[in-house]
C-alpha positions as CSV (number, residue, x, y, z in Angstrom):
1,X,-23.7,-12.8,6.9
2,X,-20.9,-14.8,5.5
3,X,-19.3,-13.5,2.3
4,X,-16.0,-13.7,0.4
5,X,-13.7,-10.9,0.1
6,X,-13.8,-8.4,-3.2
7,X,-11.5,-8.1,-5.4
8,X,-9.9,-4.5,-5.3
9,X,-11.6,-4.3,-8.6
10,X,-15.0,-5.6,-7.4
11,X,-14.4,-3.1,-4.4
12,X,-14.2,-0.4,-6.7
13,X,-16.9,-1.0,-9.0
14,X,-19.1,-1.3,-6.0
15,X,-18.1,1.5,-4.6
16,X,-18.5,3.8,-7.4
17,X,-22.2,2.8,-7.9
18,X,-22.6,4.1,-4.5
19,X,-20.8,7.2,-5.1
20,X,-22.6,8.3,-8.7
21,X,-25.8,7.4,-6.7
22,X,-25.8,10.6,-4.3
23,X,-23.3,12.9,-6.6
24,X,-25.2,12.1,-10.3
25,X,-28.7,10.7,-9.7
26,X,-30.0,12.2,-13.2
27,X,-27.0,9.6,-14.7
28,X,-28.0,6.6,-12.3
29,X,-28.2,3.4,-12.5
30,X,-24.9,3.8,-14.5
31,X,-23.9,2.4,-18.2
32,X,-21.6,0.2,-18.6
33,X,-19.3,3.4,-20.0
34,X,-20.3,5.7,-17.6
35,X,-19.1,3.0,-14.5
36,X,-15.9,2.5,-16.4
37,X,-15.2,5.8,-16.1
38,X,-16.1,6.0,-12.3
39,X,-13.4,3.2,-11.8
40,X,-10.9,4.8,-14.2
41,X,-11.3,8.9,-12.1
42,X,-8.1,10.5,-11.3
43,X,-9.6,12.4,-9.1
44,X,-10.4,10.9,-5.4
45,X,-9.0,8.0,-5.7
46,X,-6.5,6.0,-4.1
47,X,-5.4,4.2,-6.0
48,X,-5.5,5.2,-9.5
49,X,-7.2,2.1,-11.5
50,X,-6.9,1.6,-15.1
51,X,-9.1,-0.8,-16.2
52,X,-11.5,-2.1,-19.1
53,X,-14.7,-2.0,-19.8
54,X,-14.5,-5.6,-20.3
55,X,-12.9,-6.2,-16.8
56,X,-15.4,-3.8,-15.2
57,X,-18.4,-5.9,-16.6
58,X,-16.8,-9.2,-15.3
59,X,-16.3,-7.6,-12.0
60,X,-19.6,-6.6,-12.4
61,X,-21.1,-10.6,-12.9
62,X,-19.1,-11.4,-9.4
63,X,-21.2,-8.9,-7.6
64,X,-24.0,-9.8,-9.2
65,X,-23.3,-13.2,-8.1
66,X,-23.0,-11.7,-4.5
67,X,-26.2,-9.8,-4.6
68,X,-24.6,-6.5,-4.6
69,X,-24.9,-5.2,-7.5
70,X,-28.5,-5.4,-10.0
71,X,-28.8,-5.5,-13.7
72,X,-32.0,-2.7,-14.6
73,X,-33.5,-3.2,-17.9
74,X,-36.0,-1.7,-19.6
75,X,-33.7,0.9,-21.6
76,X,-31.6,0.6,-25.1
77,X,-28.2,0.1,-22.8
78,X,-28.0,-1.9,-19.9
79,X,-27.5,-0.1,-16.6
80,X,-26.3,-1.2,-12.6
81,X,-27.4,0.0,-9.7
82,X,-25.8,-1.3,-5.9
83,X,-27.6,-3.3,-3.5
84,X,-24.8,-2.7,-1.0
85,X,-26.9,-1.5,2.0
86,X,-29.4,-4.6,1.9
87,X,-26.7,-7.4,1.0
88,X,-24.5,-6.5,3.3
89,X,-27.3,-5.7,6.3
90,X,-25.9,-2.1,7.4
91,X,-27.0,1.3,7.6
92,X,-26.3,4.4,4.8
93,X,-24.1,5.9,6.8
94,X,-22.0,3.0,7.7
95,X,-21.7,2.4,3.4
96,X,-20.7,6.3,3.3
97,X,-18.0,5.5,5.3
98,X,-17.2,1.9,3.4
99,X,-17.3,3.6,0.2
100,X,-14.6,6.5,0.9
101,X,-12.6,3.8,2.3
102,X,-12.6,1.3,-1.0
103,X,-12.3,4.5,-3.2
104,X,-9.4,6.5,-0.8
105,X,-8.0,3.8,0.8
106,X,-7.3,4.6,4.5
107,X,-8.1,7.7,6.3
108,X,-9.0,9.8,9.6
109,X,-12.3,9.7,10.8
110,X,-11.9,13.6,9.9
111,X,-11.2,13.1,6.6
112,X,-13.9,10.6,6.4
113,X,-16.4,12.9,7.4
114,X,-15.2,15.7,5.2
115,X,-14.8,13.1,2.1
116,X,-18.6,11.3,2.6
117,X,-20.5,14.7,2.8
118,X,-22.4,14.5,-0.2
119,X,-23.2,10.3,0.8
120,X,-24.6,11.1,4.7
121,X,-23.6,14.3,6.7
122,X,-22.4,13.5,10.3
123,X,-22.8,15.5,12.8
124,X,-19.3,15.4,13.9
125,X,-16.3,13.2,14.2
126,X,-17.5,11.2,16.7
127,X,-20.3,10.1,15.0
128,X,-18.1,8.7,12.6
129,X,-16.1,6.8,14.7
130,X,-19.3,5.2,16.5
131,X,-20.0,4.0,13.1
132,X,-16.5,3.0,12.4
133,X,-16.2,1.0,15.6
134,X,-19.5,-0.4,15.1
135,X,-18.0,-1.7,11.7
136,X,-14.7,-2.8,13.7
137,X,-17.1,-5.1,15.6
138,X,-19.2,-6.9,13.4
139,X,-18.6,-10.5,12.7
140,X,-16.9,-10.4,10.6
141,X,-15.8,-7.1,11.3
142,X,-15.4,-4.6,8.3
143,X,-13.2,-1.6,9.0
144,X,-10.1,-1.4,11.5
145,X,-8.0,1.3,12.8
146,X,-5.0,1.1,12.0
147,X,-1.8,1.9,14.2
148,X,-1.0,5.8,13.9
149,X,1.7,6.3,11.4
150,X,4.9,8.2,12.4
151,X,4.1,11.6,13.3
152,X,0.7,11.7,12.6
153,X,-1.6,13.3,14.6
154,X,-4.6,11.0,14.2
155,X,-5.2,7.1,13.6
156,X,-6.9,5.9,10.3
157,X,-9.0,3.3,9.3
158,X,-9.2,0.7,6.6
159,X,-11.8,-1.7,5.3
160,X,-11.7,-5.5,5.3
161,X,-14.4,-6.1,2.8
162,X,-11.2,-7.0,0.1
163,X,-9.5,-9.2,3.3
164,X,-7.4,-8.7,6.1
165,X,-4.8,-5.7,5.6
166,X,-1.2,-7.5,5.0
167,X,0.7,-5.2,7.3
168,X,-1.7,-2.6,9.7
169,X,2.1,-1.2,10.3
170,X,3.1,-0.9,6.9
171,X,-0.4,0.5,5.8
172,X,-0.2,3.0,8.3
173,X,3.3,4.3,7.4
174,X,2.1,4.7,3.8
175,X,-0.9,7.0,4.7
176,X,1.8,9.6,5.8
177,X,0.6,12.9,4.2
178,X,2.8,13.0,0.7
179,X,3.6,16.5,2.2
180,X,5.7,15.2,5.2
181,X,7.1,12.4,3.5
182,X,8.3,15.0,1.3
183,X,9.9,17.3,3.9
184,X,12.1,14.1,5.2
185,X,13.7,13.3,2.1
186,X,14.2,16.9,1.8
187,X,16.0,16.7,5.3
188,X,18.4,13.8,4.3
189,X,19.0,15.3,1.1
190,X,20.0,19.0,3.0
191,X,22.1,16.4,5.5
192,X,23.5,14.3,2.5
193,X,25.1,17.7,0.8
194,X,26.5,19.0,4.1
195,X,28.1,16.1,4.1
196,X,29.6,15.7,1.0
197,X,30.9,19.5,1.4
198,X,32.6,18.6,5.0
199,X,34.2,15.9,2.9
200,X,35.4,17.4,-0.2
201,X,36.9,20.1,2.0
202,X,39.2,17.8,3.9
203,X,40.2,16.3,0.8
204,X,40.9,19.5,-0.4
205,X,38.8,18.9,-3.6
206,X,35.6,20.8,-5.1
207,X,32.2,18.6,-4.3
């Protein structure tokens, strides 16, 4: 089907509602509030949005606009519930997969499968990256793998649903693990003082 891409607001609205579907059914279709709050969690998620709930609920009128998201009356406060599956014509476990990627941002098929197990359980990694090149191939495709990032071990993917990714280069060297981006500044700081030291000692001063 053709479609425009989301906003990265839009993206995460959407993506929420999918979320609170499987992990708080008792609270779903969500408030107005209680979706704010889904867009605004620390926790798993990349990035970290701050946002109204004014901007939510006009994010919320685009999707509506795209058939992807429902108003459900019938209750004091108005509630949304996603129509992501049926809009966008593809199976739950390929909008698992979507929906860790617009709320993380890029990631292993690994972590994928470890981060959508309470949205679908695969079976194992492959599985998730038969769905993930199934997404890669659709017209117009969804996800892509991106370029493995220096020293990493395993590719990642993205999704397209908010437009092409500017750089797949650049994205992939900013999904290096915090950790070892860490332990390289660490080295050229360790490298920087040695060298100061070999300096201030020919100059015969204190560094």
């Amino acid at each position: 089907m053709a479609r425009r891409d989301l906003t990265p607001l839009e993206a995460r609205v959407l993506a929420v509602l999918v979320e609170k579907e499987h992990t708080v059914p008792d609270s779903y279709p969500l408030s107005a509030n209680a979706l704010t709050s889904g867009c605004n969690q620390k926790t798993a998620r990349d990035p970290v949005m701050d946002v109204s709930e004014a901007e939510v609920l006009a994010a919320v009128e685009e999707l509506k606009a795209l058939a992807l998201v429902n108003t459900v009356s019938g209750s004091r406060v108005l509630r949304y519930e996603h129509n992501f599956a049926r809009t966008m014509g593809v199976p739950g476990a390929a909008v698992a997969l979507l929906t860790q990627l617009m709320l993380r941002g890029p990631q292993t098929a690994a972590e994928l499968r470890q981060n959508t197990e309470r949205l679908h359980r695969f079976a194992d990694v492959s599985s998730v990256e038969g769905f993930l090149e199934e997404l890669a191939a659709r017209e117009p495709p969804m996800a892509v793998r991106l370029a493995k990032a220096p020293g990493a071990r395993e590719a990642r993917w993205a999704h397209l649903l908010c437009g092409p990714v500017a750089s797949v280069q650049e994205a992939a060297a900013a999904a290096v693990p915090r950790d070892e981006e860490v332990a390289l500044l660490r080295a050229e700081v360790a490298a920087l003082r040695q060298l100061v030291h070999r300096m201030a000692a020919e100059l015969g001063i204190e560094p």
